[in-house]
N, C-alpha and C positions, 0 to 999 in steps of 0.2 A: 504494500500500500504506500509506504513511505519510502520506497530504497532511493527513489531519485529525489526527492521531494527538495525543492528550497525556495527562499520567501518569492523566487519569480512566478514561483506557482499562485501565489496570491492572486486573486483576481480582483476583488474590492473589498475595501475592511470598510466595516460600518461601527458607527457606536451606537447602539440598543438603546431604545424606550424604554423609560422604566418599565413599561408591560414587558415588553418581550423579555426585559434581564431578571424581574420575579418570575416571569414563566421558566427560564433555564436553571434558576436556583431552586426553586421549586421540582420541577424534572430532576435535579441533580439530586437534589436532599431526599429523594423518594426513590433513587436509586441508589445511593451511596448512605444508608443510614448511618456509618459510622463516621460522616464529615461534617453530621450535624452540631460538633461542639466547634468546629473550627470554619464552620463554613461563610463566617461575617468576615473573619480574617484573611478569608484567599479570595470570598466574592465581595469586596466591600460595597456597602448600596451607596456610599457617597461616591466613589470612587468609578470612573467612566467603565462599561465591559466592552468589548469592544469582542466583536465576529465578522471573522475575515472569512470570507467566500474563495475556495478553491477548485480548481476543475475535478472533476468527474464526483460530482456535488458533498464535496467535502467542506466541512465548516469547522474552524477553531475557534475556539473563548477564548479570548486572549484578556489578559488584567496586566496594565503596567508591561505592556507591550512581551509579555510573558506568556508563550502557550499553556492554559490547564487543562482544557478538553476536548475533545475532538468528536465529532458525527459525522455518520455519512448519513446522506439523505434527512429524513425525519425517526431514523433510526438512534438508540441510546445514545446517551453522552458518555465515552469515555476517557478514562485521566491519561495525562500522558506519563512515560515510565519516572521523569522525575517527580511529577506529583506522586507516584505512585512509590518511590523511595522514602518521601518522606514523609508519608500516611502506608503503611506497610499492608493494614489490615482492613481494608475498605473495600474488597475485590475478593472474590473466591477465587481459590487458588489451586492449580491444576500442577503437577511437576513431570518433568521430563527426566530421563534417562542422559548419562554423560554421551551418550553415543550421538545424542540430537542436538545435544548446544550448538555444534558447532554450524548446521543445516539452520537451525532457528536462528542465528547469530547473521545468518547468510540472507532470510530474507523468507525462507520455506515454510509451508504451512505446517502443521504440526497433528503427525499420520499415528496413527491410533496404536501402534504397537510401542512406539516413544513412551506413548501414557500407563503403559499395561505392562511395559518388560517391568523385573526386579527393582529398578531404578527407580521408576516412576512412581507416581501417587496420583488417584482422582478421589473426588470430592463426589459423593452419589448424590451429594441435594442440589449440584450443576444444572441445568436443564438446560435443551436446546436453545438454541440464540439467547446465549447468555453471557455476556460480556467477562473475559476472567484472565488475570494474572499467570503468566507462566514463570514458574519457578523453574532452576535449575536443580539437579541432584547435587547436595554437599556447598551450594552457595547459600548466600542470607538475601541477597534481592533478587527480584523479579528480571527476565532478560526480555519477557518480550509483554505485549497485549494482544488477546484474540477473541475471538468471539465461537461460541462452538457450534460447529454445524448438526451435530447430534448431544442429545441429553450423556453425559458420565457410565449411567445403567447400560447404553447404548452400544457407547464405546469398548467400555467392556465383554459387552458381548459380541460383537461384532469384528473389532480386533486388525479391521482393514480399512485400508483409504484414510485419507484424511479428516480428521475429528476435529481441528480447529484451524480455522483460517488466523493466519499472523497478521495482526491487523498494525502493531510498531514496535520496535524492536529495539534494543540496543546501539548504536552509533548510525541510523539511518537519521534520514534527512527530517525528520522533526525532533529525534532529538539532537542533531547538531546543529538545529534551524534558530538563529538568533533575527528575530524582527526587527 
């Protein structure tokens, strides 16, 4: 999603109506219940939100010229890996096997035997299009963000193809992307 990604990609940033920036914190705090203690601090209401418009309809909240969340389409809001470093436990959390860091690290989706060999670990209260944190085997933060194309239970059973789309990743172009 993001391998080539940089701010040329921006198409137009807008600064948000109060409606529209209650409506996104709103969305946000009803998806991310555990950002409800911090979440006047990262979305301030005095302070401008600003959604920049990207091609192939992609949308960032940006605050202080800072990316924190990203959507495509009218699809979930999710954080980017730095917000997501330093709020750790906001996100379910799926882990991969050391055999896939380096494919995930690369850009690759993330293929259901990754989640299922010895290595790995899933979360069976996951459910389909579910936005979730990919953890490494043996690391403390998350390397990438994906959304899962089948519920956990699924994955499990099923054991082939791809179980979660890599939606941003470790040193791709939003997280090296400075506005």
């Amino acid at each position: 999603m993001f391998k080539k990604f940089s701010s040329e990609e921006v198409s137009a940033q807008n600064q948000v109506k109060a409606s529209v920036q209650r409506k996104i914190r709103q969305s946000i705090a009803e998806e991310y219940p555990g950002l409800e203690p911090v979440l006047d601090d990262l979305l301030p209401k005095k302070s401008p939100l600003i959604v920049a418009k990207c091609q192939n309809h992609l949308n960032l909240v940006l605050v202080n010229n800072v990316p924190l969340f990203f959507n495509i389409r009218d699809g979930p809001y999710m954080p980017t890996l730095r917000l997501l470093h330093q709020y750790p436990n906001i996100m379910k959390k799926l882990q991969v096997d050391r055999g896939a860091i380096k494919f995930v690290l690369a850009g690759a989706n993330i293929m259901c035997p990754g989640l299922t060999s010895p290595g790995g670990a899933l979360d069976d209260e996951v459910g389909a299009e579910t936005p979730v944190a990919i953890m490494a085997e043996g690391k403390q933060h998350a390397l990438a963000i994906g959304f899962t194309k089948m519920s956990a239970k699924d994955i499990r059973a099923v054991n082939k193809g791809i179980g979660v789309d890599n939606m941003h990743y470790l040193n791709d172009g939003l997280w090296k992307m400075s506005v």
